[in-house]
Biopython code that builds the backbone (N, CA, C, O; Angstrom):
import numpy as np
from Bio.PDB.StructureBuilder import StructureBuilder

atoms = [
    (1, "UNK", "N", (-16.204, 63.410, 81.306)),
    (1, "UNK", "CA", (-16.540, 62.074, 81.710)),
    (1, "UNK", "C", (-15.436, 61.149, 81.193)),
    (1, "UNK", "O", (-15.131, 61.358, 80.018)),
    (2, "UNK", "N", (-14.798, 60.208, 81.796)),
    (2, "UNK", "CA", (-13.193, 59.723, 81.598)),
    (2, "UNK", "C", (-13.763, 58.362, 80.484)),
    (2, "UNK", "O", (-12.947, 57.841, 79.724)),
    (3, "UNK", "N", (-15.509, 57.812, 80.521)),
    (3, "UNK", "CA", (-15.324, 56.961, 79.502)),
    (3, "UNK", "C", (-16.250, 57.319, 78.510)),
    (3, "UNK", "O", (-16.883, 56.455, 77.904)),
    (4, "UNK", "N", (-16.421, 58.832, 78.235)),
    (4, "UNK", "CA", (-17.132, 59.483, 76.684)),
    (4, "UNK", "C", (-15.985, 59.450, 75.640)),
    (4, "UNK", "O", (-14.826, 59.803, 75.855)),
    (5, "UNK", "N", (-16.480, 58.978, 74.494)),
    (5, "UNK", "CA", (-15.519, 58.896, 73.068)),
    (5, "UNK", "C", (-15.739, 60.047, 72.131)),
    (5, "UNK", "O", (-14.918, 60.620, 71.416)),
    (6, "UNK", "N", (-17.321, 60.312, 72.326)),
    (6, "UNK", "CA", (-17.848, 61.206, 71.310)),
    (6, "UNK", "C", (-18.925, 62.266, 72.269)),
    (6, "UNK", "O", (-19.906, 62.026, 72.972)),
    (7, "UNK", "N", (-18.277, 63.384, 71.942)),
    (7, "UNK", "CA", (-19.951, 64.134, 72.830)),
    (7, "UNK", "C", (-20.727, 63.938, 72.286)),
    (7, "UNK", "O", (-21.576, 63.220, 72.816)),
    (8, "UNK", "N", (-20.964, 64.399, 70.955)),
    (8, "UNK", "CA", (-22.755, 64.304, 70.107)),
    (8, "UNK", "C", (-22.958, 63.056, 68.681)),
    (8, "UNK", "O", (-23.932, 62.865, 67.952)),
    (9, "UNK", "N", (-21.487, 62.333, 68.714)),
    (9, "UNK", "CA", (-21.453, 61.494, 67.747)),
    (9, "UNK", "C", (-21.512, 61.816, 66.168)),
    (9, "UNK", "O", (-21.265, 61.063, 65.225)),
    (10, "UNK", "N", (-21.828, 62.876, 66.170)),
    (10, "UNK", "CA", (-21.847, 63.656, 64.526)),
    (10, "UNK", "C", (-20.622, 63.273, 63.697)),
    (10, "UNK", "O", (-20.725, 63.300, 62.471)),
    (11, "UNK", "N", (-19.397, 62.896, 64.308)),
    (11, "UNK", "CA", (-18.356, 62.654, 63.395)),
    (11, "UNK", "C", (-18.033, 61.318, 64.234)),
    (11, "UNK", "O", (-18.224, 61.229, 65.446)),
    (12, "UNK", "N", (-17.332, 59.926, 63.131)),
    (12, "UNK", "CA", (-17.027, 59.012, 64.262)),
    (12, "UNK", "C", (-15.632, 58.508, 63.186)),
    (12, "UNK", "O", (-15.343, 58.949, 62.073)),
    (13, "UNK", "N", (-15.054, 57.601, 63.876)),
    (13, "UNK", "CA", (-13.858, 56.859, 63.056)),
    (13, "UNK", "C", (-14.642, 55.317, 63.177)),
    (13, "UNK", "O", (-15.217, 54.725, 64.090)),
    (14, "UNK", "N", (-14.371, 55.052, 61.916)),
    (14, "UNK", "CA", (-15.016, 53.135, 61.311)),
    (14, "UNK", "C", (-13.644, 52.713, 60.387)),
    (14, "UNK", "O", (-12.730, 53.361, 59.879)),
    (15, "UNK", "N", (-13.891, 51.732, 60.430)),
    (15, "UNK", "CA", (-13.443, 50.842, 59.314)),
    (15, "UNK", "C", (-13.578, 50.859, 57.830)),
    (15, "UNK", "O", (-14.635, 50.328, 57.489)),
    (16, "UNK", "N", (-13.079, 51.159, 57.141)),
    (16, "UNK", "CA", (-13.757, 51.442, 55.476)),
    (16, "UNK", "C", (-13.586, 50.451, 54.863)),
    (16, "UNK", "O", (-12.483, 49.947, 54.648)),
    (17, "UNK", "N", (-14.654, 50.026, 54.491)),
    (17, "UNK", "CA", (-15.202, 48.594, 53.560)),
    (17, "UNK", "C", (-14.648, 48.696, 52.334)),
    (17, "UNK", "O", (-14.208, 47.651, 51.856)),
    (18, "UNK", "N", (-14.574, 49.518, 51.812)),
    (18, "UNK", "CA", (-14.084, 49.854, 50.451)),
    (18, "UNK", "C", (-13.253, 51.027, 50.506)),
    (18, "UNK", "O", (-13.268, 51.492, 51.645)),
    (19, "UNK", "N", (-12.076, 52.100, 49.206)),
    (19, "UNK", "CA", (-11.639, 52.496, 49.222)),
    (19, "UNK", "C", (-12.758, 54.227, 49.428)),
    (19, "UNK", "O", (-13.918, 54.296, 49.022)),
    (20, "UNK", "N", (-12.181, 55.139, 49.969)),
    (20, "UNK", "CA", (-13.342, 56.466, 49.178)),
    (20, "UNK", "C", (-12.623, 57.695, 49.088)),
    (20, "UNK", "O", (-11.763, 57.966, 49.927)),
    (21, "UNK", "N", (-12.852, 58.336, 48.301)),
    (21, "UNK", "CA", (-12.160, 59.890, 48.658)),
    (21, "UNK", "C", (-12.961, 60.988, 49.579)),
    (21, "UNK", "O", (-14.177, 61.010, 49.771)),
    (22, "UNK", "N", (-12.152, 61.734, 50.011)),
    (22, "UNK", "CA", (-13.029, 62.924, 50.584)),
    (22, "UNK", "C", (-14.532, 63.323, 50.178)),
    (22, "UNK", "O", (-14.778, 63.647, 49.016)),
    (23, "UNK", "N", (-15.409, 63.296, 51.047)),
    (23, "UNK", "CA", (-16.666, 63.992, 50.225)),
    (23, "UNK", "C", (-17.335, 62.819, 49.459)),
    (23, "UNK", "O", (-18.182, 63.034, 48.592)),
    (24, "UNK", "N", (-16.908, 61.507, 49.824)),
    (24, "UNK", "CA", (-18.013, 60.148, 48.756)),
    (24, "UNK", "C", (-18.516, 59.548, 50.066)),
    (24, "UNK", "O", (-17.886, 59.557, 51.123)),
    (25, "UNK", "N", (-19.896, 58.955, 49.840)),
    (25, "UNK", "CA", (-20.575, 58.084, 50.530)),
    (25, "UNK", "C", (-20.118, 56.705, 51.204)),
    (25, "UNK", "O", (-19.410, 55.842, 50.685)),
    (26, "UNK", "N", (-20.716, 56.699, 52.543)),
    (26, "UNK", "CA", (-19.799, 55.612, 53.455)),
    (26, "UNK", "C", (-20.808, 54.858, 53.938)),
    (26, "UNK", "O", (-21.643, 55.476, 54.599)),
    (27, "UNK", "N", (-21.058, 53.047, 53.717)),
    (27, "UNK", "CA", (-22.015, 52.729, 54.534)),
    (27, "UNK", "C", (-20.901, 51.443, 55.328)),
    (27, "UNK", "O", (-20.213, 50.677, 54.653)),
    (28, "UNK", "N", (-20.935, 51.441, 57.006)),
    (28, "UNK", "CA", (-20.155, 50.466, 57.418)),
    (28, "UNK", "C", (-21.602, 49.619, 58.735)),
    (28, "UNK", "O", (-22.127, 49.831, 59.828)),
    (29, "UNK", "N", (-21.611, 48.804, 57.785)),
    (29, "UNK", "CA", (-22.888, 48.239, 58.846)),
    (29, "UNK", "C", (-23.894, 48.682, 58.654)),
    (29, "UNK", "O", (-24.475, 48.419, 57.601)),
    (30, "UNK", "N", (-24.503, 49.580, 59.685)),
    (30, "UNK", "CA", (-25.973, 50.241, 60.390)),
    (30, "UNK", "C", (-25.446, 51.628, 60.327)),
    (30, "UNK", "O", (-26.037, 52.508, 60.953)),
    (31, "UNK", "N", (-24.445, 51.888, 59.664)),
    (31, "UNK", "CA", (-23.916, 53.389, 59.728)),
    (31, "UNK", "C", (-23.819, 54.161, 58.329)),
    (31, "UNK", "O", (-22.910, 53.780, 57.591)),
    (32, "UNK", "N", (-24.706, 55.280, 57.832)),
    (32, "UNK", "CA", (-24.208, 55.946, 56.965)),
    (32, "UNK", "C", (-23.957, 57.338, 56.865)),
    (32, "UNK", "O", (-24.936, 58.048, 57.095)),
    (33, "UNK", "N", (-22.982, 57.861, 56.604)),
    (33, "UNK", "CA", (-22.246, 59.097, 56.433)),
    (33, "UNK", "C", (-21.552, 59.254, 55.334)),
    (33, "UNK", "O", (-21.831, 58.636, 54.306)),
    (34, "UNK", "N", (-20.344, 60.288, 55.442)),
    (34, "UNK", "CA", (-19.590, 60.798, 54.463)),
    (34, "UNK", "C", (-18.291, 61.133, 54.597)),
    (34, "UNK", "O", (-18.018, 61.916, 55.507)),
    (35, "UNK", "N", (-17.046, 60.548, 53.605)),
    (35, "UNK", "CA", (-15.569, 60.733, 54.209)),
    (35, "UNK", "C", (-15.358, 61.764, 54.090)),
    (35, "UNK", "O", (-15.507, 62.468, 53.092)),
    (36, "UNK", "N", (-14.856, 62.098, 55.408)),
    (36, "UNK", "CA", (-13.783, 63.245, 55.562)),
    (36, "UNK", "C", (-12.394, 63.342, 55.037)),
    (36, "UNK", "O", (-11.927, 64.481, 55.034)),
    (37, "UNK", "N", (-11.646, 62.392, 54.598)),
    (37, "UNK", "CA", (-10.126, 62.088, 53.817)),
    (37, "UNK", "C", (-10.424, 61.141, 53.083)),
    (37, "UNK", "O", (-11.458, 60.477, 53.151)),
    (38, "UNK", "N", (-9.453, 61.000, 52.255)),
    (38, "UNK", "CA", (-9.387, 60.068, 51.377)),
    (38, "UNK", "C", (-9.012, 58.527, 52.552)),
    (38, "UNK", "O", (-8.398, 58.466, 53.618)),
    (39, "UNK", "N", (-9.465, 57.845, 52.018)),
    (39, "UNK", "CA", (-9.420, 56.465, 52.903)),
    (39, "UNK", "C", (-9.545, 55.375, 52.485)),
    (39, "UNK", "O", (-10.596, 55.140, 51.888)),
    (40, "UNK", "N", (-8.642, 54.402, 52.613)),
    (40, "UNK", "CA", (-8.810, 53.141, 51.996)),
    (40, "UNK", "C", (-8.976, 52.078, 52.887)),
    (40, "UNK", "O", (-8.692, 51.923, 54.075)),
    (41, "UNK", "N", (-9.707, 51.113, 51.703)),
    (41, "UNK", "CA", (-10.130, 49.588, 52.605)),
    (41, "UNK", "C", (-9.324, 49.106, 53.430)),
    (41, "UNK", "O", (-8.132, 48.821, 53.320)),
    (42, "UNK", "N", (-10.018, 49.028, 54.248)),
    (42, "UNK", "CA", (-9.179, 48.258, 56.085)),
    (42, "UNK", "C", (-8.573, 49.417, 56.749)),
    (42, "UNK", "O", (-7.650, 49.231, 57.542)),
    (43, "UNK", "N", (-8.985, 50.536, 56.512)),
    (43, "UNK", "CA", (-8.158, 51.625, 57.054)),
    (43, "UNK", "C", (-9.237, 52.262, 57.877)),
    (43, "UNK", "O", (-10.412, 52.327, 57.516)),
    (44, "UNK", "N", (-8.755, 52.736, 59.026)),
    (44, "UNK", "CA", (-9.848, 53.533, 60.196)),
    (44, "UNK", "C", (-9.935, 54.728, 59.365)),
    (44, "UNK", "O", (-8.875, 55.004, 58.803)),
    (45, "UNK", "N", (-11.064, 55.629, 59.103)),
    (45, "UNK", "CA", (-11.299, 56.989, 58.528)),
    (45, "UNK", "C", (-12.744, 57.469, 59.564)),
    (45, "UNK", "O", (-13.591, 56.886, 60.241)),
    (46, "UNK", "N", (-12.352, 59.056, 59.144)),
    (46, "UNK", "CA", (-14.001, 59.614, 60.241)),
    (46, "UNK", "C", (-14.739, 59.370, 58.680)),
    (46, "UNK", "O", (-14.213, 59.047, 57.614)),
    (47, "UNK", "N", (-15.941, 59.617, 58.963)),
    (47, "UNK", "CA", (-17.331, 59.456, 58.744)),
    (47, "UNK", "C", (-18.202, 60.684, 59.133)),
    (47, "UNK", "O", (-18.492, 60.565, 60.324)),
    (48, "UNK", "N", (-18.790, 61.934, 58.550)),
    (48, "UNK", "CA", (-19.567, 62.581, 59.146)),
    (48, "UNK", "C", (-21.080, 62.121, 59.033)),
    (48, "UNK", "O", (-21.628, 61.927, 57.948)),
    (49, "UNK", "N", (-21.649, 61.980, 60.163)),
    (49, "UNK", "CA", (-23.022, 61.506, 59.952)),
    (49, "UNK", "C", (-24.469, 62.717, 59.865)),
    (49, "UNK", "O", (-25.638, 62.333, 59.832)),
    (50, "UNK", "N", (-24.135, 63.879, 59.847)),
    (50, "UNK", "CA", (-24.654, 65.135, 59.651)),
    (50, "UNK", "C", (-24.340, 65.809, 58.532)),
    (50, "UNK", "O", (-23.334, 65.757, 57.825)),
    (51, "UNK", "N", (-25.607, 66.635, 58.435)),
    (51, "UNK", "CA", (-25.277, 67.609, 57.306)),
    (51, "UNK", "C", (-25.975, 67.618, 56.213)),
    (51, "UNK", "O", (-27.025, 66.991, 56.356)),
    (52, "UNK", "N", (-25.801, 68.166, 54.945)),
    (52, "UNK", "CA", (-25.845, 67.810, 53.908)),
    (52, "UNK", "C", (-24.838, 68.062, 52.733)),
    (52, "UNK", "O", (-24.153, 69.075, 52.591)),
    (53, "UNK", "N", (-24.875, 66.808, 51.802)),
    (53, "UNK", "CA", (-23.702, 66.750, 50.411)),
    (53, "UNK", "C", (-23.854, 67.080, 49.144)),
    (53, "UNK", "O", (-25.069, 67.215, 49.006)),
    (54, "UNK", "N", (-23.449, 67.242, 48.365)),
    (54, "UNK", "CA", (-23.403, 67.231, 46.995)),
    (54, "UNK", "C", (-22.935, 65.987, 46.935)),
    (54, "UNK", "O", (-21.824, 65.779, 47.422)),
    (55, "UNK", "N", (-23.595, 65.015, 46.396)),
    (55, "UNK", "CA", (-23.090, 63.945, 46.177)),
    (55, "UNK", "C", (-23.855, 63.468, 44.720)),
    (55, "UNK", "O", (-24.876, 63.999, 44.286)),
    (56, "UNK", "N", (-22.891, 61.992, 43.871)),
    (56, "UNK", "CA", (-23.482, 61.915, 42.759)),
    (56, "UNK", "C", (-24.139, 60.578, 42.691)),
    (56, "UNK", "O", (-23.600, 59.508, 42.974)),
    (57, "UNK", "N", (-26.047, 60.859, 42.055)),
    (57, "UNK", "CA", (-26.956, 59.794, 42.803)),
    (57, "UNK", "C", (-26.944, 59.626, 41.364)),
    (57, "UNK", "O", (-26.340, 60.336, 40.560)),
    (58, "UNK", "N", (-27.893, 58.308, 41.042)),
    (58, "UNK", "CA", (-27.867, 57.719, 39.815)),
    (58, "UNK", "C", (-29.451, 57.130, 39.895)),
    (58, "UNK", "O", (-29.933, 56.289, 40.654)),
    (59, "UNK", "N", (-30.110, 57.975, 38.716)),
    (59, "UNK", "CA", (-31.398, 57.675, 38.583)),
    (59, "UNK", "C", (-32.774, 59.128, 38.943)),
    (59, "UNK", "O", (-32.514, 60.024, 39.745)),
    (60, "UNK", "N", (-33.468, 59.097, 38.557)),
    (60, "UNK", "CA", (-34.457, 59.952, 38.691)),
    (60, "UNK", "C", (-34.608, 60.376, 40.157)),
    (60, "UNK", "O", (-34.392, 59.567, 41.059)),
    (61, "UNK", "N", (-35.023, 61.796, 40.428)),
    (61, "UNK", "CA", (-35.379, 62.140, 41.760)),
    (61, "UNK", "C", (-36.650, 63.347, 41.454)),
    (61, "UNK", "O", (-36.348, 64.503, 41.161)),
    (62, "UNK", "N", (-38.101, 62.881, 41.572)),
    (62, "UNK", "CA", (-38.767, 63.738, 41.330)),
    (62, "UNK", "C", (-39.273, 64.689, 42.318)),
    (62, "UNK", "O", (-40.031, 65.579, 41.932)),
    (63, "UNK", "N", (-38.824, 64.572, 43.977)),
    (63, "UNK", "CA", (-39.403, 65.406, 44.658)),
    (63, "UNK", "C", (-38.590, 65.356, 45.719)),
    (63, "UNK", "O", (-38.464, 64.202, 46.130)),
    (64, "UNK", "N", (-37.815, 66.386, 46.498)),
    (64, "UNK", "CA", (-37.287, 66.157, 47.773)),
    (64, "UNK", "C", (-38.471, 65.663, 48.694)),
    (64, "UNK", "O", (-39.693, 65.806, 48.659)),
    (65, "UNK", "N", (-37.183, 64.731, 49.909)),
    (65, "UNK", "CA", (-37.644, 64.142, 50.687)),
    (65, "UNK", "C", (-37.749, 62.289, 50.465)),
    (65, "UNK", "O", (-37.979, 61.457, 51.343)),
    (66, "UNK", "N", (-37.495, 62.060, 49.008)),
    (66, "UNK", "CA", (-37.717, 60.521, 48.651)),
    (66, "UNK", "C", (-36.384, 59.925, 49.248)),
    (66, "UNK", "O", (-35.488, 60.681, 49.623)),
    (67, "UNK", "N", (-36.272, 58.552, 49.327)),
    (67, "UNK", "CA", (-35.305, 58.459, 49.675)),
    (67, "UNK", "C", (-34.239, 58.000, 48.957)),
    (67, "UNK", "O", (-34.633, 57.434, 47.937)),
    (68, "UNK", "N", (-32.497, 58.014, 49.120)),
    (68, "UNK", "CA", (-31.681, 57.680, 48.230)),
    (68, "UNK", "C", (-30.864, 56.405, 48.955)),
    (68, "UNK", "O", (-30.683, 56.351, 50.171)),
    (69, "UNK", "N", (-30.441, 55.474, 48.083)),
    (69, "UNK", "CA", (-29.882, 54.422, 48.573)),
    (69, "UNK", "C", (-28.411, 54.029, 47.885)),
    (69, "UNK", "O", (-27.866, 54.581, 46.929)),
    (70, "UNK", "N", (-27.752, 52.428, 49.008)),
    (70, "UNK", "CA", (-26.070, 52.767, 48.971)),
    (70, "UNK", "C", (-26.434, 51.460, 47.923)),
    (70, "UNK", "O", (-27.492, 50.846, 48.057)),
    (71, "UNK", "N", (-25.543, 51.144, 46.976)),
    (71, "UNK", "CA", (-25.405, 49.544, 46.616)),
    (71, "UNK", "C", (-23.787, 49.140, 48.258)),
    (71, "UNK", "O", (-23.309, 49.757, 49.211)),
    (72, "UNK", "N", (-23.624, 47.839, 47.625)),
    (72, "UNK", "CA", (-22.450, 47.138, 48.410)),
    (72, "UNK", "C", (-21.380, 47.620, 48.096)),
    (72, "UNK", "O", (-20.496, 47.196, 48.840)),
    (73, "UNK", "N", (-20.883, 48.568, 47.064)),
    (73, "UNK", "CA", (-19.529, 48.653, 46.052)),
    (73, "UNK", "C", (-19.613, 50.344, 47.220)),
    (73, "UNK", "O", (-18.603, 51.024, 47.400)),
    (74, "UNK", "N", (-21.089, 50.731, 47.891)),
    (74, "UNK", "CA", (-20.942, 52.831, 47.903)),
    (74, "UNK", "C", (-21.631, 53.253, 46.380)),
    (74, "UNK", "O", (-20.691, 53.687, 45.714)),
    (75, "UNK", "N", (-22.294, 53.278, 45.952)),
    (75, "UNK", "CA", (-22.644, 53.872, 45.228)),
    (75, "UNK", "C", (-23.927, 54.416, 45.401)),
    (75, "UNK", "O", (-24.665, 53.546, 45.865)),
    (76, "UNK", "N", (-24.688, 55.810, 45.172)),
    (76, "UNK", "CA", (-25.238, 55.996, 45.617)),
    (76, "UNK", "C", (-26.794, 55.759, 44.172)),
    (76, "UNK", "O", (-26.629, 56.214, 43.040)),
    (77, "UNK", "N", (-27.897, 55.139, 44.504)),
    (77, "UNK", "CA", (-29.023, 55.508, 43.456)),
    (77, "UNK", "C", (-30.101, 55.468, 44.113)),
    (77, "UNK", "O", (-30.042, 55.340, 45.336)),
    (78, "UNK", "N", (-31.402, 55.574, 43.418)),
    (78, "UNK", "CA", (-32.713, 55.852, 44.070)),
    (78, "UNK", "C", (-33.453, 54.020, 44.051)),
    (78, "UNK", "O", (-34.567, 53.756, 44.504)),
    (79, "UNK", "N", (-32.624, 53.118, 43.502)),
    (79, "UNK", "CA", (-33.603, 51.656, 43.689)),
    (79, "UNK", "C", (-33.362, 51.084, 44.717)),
    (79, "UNK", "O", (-32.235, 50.862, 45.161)),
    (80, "UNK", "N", (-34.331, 50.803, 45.175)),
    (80, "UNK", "CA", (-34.147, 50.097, 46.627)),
    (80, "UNK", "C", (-34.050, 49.063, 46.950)),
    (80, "UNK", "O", (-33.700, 49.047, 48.130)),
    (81, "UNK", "N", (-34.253, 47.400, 46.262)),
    (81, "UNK", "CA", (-34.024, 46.425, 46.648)),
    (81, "UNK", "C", (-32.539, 46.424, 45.855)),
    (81, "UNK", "O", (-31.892, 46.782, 44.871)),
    (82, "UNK", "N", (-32.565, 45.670, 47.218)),
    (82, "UNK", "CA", (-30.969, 44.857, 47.251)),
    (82, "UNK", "C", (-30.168, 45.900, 47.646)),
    (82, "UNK", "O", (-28.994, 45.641, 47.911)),
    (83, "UNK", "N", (-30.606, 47.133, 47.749)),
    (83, "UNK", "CA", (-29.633, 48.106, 48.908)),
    (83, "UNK", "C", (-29.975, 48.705, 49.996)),
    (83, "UNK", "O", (-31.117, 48.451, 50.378)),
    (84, "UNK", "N", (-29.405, 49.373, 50.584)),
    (84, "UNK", "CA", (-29.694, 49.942, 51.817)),
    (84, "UNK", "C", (-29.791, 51.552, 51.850)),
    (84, "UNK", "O", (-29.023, 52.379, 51.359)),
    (85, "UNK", "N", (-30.904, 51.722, 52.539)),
    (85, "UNK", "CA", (-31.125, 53.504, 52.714)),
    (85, "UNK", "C", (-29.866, 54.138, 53.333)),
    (85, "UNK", "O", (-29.311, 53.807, 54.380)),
    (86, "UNK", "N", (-29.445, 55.355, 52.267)),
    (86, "UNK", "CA", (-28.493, 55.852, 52.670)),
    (86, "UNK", "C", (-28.849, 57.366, 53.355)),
    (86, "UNK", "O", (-28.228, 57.816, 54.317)),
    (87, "UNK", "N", (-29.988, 58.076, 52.661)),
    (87, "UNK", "CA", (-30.239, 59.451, 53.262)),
    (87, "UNK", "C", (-31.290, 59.802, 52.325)),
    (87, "UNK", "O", (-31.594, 58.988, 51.453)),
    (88, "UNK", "N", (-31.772, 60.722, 52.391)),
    (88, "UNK", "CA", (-32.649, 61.963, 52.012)),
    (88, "UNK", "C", (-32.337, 62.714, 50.786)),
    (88, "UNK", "O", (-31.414, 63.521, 50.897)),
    (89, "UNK", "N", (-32.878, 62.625, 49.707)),
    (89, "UNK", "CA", (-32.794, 63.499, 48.820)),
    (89, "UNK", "C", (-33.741, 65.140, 49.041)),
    (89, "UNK", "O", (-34.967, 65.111, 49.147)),
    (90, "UNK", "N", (-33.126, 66.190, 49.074)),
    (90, "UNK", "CA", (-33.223, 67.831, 49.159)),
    (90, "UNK", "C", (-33.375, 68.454, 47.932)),
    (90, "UNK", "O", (-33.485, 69.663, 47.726)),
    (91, "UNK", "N", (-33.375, 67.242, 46.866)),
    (91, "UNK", "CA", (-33.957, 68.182, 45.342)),
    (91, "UNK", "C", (-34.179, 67.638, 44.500)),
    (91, "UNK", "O", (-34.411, 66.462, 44.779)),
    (92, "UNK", "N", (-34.247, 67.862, 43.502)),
    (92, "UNK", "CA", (-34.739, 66.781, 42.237)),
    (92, "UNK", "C", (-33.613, 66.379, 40.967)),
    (92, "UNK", "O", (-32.698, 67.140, 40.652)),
    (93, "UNK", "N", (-33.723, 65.790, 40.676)),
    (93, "UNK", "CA", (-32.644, 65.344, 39.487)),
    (93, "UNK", "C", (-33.456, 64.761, 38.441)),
    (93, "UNK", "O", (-34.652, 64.500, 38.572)),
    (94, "UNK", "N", (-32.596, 64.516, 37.138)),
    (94, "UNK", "CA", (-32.776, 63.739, 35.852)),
    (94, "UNK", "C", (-32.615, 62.544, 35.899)),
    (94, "UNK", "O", (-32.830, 62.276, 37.081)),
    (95, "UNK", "N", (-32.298, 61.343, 35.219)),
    (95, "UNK", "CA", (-32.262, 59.968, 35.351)),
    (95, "UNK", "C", (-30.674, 59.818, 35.356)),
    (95, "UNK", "O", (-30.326, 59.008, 36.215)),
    (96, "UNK", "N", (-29.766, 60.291, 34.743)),
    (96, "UNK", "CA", (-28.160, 60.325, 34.392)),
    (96, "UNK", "C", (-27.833, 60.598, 35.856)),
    (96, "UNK", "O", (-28.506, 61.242, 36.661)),
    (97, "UNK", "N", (-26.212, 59.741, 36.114)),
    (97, "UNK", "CA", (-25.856, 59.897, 37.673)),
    (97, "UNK", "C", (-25.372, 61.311, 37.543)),
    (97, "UNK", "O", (-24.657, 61.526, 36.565)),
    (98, "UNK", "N", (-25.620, 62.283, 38.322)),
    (98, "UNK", "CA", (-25.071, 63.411, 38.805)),
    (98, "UNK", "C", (-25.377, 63.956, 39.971)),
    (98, "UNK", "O", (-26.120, 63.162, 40.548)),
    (99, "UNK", "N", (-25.165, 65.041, 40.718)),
    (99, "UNK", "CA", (-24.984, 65.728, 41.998)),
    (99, "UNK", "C", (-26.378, 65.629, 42.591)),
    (99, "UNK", "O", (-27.357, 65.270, 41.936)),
    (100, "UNK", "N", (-26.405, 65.953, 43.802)),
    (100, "UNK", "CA", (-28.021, 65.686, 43.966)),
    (100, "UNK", "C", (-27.697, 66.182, 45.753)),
    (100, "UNK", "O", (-26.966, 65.446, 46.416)),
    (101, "UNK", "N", (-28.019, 66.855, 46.097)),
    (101, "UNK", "CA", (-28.040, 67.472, 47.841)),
    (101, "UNK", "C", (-29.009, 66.179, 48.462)),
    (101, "UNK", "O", (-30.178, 65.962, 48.144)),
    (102, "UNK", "N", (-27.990, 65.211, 49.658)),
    (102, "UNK", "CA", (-28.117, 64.350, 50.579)),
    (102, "UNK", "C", (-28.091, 64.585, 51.564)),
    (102, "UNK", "O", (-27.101, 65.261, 51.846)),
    (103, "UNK", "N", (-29.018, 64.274, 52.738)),
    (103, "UNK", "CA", (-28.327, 64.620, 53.637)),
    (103, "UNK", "C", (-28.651, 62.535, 53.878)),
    (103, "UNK", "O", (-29.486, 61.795, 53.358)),
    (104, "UNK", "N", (-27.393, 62.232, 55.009)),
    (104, "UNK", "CA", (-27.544, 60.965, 54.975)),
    (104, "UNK", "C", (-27.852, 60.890, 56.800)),
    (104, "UNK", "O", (-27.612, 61.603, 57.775)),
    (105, "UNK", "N", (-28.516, 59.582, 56.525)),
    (105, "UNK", "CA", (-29.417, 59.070, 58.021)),
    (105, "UNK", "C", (-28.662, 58.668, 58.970)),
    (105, "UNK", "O", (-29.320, 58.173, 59.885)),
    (106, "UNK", "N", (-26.983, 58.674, 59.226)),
    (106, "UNK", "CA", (-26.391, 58.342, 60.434)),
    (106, "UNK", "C", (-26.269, 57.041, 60.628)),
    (106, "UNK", "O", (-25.792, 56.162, 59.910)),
    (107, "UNK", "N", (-26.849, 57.007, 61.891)),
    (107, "UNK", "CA", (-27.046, 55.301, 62.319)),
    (107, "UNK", "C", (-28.557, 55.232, 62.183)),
    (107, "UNK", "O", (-29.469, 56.049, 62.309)),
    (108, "UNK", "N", (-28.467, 53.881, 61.864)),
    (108, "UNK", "CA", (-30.012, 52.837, 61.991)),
    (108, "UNK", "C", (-29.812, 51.396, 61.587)),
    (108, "UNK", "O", (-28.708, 50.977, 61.238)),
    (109, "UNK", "N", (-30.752, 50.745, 61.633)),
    (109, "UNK", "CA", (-31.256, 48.866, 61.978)),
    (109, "UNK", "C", (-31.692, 48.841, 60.668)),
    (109, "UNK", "O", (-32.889, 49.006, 60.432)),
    (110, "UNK", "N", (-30.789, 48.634, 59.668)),
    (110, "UNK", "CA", (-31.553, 47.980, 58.591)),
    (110, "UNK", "C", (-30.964, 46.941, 58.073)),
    (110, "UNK", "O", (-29.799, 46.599, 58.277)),
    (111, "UNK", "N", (-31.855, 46.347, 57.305)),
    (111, "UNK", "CA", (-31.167, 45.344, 56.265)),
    (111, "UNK", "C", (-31.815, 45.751, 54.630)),
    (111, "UNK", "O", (-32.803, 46.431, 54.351)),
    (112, "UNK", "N", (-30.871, 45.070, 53.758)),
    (112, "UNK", "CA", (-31.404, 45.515, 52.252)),
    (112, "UNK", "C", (-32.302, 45.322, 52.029)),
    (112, "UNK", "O", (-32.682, 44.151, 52.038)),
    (113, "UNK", "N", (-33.163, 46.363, 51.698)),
    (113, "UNK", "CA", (-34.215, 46.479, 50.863)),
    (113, "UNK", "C", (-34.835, 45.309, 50.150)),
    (113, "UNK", "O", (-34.465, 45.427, 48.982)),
    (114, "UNK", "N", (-35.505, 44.361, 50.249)),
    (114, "UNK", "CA", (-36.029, 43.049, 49.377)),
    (114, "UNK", "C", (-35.581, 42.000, 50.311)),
    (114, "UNK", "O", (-36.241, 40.981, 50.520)),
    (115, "UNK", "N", (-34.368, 42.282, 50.911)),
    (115, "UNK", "CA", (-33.597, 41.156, 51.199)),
    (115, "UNK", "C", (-34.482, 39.986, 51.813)),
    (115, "UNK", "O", (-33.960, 38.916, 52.126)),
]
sb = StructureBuilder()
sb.init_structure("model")
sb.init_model(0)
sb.init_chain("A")
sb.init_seg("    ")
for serial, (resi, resn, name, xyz) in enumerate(atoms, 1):
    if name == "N":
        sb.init_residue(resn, " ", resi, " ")
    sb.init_atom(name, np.array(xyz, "f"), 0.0, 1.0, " ", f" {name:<3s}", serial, name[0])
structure = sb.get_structure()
């Protein structure tokens, strides 16, 4: 089809709000995923919006399935006002930031949490 960009949209190129390396959390808008390269602010980078990460969440996770959220800076923790849902936690963690299996929600219509 001469005006398809993406067949299934699973990977896309955005704008990066902030700097990230390979493998860190990406929220641009209504969009969250995960960089594929290292990428810096104002720079086009893909974004995978599938899957799941090892990524490092900050704060307690007592049961997969709760949800995990971005602050404005990318960072990923479990409090929800004043940020935005980033994905799905797949296991449980301690309160100290460390690794935690994400899978993150793609696209959606939100605004921050409290806001």
């Amino acid at each position: 089809m001469k005006n398809q960009r993406y067949t299934h949209g699973k990977h896309i190129e955005v704008t990066f709000p902030y700097d990230r390396l390979s493998g860190e959390p990406v929220r641009v808008g209504s969009i969250c995923g995960v960089a594929v390269k290292d990428t810096k602010s104002g720079e086009r980078g893909t974004i995978w919006l599938d899957g799941s990460y090892d990524l490092t969440v900050t704060g307690a996770v007592a049961s997969e399935g709760l949800p995990v959220y971005i602050t404005a800076a990318g960072a990923l923790n479990v409090t929800a006002t004043g940020n935005y849902r980033f994905g799905t936690a797949l296991g449980t963690k301690s309160a100290a930031a460390g690794p935690l299996e994400v899978v993150p929600i793609g696209y959606t219509d939100q605004t921050a949490v409290g806001a």
